[in-house]
C-alpha positions as a LaTeX table, in Angstrom:
\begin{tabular}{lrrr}
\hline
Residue & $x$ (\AA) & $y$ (\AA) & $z$ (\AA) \\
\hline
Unk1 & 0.00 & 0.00 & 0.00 \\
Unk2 & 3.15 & 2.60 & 1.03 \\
Unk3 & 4.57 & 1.50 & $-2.50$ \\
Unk4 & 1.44 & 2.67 & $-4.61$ \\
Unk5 & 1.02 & 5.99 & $-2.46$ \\
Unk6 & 4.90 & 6.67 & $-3.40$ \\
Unk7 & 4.47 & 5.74 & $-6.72$ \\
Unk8 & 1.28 & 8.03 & $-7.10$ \\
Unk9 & 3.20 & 10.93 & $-5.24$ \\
Unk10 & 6.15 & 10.70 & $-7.86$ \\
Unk11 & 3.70 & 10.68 & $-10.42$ \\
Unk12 & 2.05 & 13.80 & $-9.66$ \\
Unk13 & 5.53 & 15.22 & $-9.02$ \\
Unk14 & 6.46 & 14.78 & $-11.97$ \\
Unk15 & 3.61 & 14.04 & $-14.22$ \\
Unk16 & 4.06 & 17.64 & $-15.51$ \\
Unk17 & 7.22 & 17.01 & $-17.45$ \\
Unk18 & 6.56 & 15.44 & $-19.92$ \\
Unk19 & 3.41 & 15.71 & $-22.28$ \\
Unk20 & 1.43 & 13.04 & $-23.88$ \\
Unk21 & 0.79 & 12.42 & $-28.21$ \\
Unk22 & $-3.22$ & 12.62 & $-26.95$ \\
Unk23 & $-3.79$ & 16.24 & $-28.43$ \\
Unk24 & $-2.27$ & 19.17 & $-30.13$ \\
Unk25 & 0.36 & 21.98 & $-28.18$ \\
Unk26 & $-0.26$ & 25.10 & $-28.62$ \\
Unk27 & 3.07 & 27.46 & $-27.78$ \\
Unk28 & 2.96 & 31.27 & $-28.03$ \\
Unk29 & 5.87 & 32.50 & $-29.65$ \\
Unk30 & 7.12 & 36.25 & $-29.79$ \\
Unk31 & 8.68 & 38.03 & $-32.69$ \\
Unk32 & 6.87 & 35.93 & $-35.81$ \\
Unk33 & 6.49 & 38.10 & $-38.64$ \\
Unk34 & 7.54 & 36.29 & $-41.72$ \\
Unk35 & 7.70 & 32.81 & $-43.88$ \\
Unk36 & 11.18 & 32.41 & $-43.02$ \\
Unk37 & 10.84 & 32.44 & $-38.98$ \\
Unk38 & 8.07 & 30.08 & $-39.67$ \\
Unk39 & 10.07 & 27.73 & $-41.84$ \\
Unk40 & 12.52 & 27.81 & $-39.05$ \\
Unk41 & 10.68 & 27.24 & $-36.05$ \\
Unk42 & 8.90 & 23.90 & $-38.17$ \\
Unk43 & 12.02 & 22.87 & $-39.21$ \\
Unk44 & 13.13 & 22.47 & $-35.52$ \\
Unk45 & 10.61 & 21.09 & $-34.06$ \\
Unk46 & 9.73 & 18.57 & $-37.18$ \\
Unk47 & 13.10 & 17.31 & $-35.99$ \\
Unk48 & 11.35 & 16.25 & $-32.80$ \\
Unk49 & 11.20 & 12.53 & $-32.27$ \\
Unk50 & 7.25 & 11.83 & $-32.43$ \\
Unk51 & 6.43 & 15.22 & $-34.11$ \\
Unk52 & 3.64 & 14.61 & $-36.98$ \\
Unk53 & 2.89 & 18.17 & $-37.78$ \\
Unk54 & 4.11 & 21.97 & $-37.50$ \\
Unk55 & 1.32 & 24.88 & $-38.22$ \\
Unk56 & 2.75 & 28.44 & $-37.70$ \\
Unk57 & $-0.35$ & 31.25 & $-37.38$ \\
Unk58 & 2.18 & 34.34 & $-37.57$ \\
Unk59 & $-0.81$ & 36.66 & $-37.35$ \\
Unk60 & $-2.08$ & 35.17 & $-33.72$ \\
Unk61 & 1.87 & 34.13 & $-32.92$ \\
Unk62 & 0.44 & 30.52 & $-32.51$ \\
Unk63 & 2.62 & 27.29 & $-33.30$ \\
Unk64 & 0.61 & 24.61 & $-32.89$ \\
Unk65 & 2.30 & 20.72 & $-32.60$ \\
Unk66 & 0.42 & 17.48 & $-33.19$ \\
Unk67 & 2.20 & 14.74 & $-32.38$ \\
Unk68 & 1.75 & 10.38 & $-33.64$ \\
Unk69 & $-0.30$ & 8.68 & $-31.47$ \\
Unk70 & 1.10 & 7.61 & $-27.99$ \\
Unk71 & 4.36 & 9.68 & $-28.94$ \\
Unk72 & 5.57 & 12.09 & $-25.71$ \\
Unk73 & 6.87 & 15.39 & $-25.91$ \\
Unk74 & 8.71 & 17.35 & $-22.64$ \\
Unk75 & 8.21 & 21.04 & $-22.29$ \\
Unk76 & 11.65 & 21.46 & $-22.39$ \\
Unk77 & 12.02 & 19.97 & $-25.75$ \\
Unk78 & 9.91 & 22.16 & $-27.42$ \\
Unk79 & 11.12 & 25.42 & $-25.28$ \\
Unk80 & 14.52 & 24.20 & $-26.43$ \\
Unk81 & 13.89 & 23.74 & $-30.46$ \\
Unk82 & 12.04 & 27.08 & $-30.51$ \\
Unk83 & 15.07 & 28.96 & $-28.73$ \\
Unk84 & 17.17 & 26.80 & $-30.37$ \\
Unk85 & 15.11 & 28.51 & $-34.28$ \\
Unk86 & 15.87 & 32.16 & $-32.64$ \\
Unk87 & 12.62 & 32.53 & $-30.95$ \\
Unk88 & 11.46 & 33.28 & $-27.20$ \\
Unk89 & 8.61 & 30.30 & $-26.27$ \\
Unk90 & 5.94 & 31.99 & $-24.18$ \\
Unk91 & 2.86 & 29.94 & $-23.05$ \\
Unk92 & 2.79 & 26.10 & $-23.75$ \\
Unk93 & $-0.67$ & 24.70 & $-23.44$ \\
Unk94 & $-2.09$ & 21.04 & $-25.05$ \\
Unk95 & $-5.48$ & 20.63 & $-26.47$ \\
Unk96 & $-7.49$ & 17.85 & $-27.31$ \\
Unk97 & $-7.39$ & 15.88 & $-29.70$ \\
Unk98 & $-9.50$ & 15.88 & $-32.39$ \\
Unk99 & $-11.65$ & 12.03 & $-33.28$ \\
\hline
\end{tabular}
């Protein structure tokens, strides 16, 4: 019983690390304003193990990343490939996905 209440505890500690394939991310990204920062910003995180597909909305500053089915993502991974484009990740959020 002491096992499955630790197990449960680390679980909650650190469920928030890591996201699961079961909907679309939504990050907020400052300073898109043209095909060429969105080119970048796909091409990085396209290189993401699990990533299916990259939409950039420059207008809204939305990038929105839907992942294969039962693939994981970390929010550090995709913090890191949008620094990692040139770009300063704001908000990271995850939707549903869609049937």
């Amino acid at each position: 019983m002491k096992l499955s209440a630790l197990i449960l505890a680390l679980g909650l500690s650190f469920g928030g690390l890591a996201f699961a394939g079961d909907g679309p991310y939504q990050i907020r990204v400052d300073g898109l304003s043209c095909p060429f920062c969105s080119y970048g910003i796909e091409k990085k995180l396209k290189a993401l193990p699990g990533v299916d597909q990259v939409e950039v909305d420059m207008e809204s500053g939305v990038v929105t990343v839907r992942m294969v089915l039962g693939a994981t993502v970390s929010d550090k991974q995709l913090r890191k490939a949008v620094a990692d484009a040139g770009f300063t990740p704001r908000e990271i959020s995850q939707g549903q996905r869609q049937p």
